[in-house]
C-alpha positions in Angstrom: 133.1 39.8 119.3 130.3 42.6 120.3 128.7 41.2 123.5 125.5 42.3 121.9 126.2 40.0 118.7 123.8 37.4 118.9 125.2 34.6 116.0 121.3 33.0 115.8 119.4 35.6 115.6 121.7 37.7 113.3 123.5 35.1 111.5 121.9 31.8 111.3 118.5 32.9 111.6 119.0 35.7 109.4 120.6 32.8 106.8 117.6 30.8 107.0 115.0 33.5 106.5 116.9 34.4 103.3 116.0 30.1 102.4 112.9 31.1 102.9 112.8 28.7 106.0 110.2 29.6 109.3 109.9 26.4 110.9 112.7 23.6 111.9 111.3 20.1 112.6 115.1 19.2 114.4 117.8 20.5 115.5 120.8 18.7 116.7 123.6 19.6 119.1 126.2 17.3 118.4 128.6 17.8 121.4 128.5 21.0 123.8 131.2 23.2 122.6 129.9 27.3 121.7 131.0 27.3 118.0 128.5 24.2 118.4 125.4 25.5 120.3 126.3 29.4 120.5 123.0 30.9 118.8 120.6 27.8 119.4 118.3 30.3 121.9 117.5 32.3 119.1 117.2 29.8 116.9 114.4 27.9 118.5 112.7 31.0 119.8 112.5 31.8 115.9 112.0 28.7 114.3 109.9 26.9 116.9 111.5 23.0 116.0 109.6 20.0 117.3 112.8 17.8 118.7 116.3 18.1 120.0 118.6 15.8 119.7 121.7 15.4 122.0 124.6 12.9 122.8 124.7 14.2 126.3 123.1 12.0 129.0 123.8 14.5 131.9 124.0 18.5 130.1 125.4 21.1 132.3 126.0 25.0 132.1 125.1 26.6 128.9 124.0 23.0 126.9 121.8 22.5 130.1 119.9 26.3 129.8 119.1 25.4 126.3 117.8 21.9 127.3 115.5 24.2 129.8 114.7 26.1 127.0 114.0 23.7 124.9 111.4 22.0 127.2 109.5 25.0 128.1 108.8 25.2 124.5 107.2 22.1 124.3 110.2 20.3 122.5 110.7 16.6 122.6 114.5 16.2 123.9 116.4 12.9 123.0 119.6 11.5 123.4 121.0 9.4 120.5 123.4 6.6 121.0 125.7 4.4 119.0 123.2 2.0 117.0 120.4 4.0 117.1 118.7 3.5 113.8 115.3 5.5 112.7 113.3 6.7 109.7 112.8 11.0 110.2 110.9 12.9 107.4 111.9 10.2 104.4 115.1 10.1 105.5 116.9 7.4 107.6 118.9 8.1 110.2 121.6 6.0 111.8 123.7 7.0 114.6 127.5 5.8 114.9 128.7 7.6 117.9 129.3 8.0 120.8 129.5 4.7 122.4 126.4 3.2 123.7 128.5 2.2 126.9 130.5 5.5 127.0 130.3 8.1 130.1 129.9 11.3 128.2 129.8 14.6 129.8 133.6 14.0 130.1 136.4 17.1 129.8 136.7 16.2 126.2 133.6 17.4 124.7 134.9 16.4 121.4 134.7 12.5 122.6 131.2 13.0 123.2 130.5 14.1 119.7 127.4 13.0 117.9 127.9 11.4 114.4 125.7 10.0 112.0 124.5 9.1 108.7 121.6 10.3 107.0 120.3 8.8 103.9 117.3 9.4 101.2 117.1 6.6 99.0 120.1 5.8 97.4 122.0 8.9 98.5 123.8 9.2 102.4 125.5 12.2 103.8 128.0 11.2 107.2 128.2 14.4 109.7 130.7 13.9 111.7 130.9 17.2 114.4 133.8 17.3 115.8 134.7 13.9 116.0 138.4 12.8 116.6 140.3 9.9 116.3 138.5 7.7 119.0 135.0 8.7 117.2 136.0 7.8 113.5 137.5 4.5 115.0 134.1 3.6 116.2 132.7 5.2 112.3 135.0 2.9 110.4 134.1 -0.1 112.3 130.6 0.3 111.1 131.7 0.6 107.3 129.4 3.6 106.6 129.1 4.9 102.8 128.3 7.6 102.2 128.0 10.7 98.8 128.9 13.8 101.2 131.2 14.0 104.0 131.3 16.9 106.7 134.9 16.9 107.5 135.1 16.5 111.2 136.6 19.4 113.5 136.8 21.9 110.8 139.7 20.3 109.0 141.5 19.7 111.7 144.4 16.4 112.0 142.8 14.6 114.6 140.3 13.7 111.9 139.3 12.7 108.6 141.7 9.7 108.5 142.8 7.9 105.3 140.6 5.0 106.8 137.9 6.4 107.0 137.7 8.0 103.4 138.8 4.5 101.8 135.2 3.4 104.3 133.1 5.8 103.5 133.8 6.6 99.8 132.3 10.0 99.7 132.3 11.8 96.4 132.3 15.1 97.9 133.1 17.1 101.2 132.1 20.6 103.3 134.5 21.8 105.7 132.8 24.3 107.7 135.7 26.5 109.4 136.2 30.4 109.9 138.4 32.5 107.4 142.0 33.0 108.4 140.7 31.4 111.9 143.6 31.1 114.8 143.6 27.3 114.2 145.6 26.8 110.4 142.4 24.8 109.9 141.5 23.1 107.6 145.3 21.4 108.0 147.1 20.5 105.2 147.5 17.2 105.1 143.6 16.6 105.6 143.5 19.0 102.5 145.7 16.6 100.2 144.1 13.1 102.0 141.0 14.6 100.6 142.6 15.3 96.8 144.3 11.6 96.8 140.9 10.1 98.2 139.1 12.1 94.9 137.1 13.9 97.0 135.7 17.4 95.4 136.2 19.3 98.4 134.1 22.4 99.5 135.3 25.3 102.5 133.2 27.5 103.8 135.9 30.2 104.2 136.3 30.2 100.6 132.9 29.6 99.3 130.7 31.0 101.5 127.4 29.1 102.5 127.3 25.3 100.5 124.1 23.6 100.0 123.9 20.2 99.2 120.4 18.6 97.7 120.2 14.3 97.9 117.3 13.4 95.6 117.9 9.4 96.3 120.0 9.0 93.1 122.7 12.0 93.1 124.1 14.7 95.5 124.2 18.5 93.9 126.2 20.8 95.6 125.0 25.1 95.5 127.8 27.3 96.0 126.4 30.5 97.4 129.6 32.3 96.1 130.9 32.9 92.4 134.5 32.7 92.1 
C-alpha cells in the first residue's frame, strides 16, 4: 500500500459522499486493530460526528492519537461496557461485550472487541467486530436475536459458532473481508454453518458495498454489485 493512500479520505469518505452523507452523529471503534480504525482521522475531519464510542478504558498509540483528535474536535468520547443499554436516534442500543469486569487494553485486541445489538422496532442487527470465541460466549449467554448478523473477524474460525446462530436466529449475514486476502477468509466451514443455519449470506469481496435498511418490521438488503 502507497504511503500516501489515505483509506478515509479516499475510500470511506469518498463511499459516503457518493450516499450522499456529510455528517456522522457516531462512530464506533470496536477494538484497536488498523483494518479497524485505519482512516478514522479523515473520517472525522470530514464528517464532523458528535460521539465516539470505544471499548478501551486506557487507549494507547494510534487508538490514543485519534482519541486526541477526537476531543479537540469537540467530540463526546465513551466507553461501552457489557450491559450497557440505551436509546440513540430511534434505535436501541445494547451492548454485550466486553466484560464489564474485564482488563482490556490486553495483547489480544480481539478480546477487547466491542459487540452489540441495535434494534428499530421489531428489527435488530448484532455487530460483532472481531469477536472470538471468548466474546460470542459472553453473546450467547445473553440470548440475543437478531434479522442481520455481521459475521465476526471477517469469516474467520474463531467465530460465528453453531451456538451462536441457533441464539441469534439471523435471517441474513455481511461478511466484510478483502478479495483473495492472505487470510482464506471467510473459512469454509463458517461458510457452510451459515448455509445449514439458513442464513442468506452476503461477502463484500464478491458483492461489493451491502446496505441493509431495518424499517421495524423487515430487513432489505442493497447489493451495490449486479452479478
Amino acid at each position: 500500500m502507497h504511503s500516501d493512500f489515505d483509506l478515509g479520505e479516499q475510500v470511506v469518505s469518498s463511499y459516503l459522499w457518493s450516499r450522499g452523507i456529510d455528517h456522522l452523529d457516531v462512530v464506533a471503534i470496536t477494538h484497536p486493530h488498523a483494518d479497524h480504525l485505519g482512516g478514522m482521522p479523515a473520517v472525522i475531519a470530514n464528517f464532523h460526528p458528535r460521539e465516539l464510542w470505544l471499548s478501551i478504558d486506557q487507549p494507547v498509540t494510534e487508538l490514543a492519537a485519534i482519541v486526541a483528535q477526537a476531543r479537540r474536535a469537540g467530540m463526546q468520547i465513551s466507553v461501552k461496557k457489557e450491559g450497557d443499554q440505551f436509546d440513540y436516534g430511534g434505535a436501541h442500543f445494547q451492548m454485550l461485550a466486553p466484560g464489564r469486569d474485564q482488563v482490556t487494553g490486553s495483547m489480544r485486541p480481539n478480546d477487547d472487541c466491542l459487540v452489540f445489538t441495535a434494534t428499530f422496532g421489531g428489527t435488530a442487527a448484532l455487530l460483532e467486530g472481531d469477536a472470538e470465541r471468548p466474546a460470542e460466549r459472553r453473546v450467547v449467554e445473553e440470548h440475543p436475536e437478531a434479522m442481520l448478523l455481521k459475521v465476526a473477524h471477517h469469516g474467520s474460525a474463531s467465530g460465528t459458532s453453531a451456538d451462536l446462530l441457533s441464539t441469534v436466529h439471523p435471517r441474513y449475514a455481511v461478511i466484510s473481508v478483502g478479495a483473495r486476502n492472505v487470510y482464506g477468509h471467510p473459512r469454509r466451514e463458517v461458510l457452510e454453518r451459515l448455509q445449514q443455519a439458513g442464513v442468506k449470506t452476503f461477502r463484500t469481496d464478491e458483492d461489493g458495498a451491502v446496505s441493509f435498511y431495518l424499517d421495524g418490521t423487515s430487513v432489505t438488503p442493497d447489493v451495490a454489485l449486479l452479478h
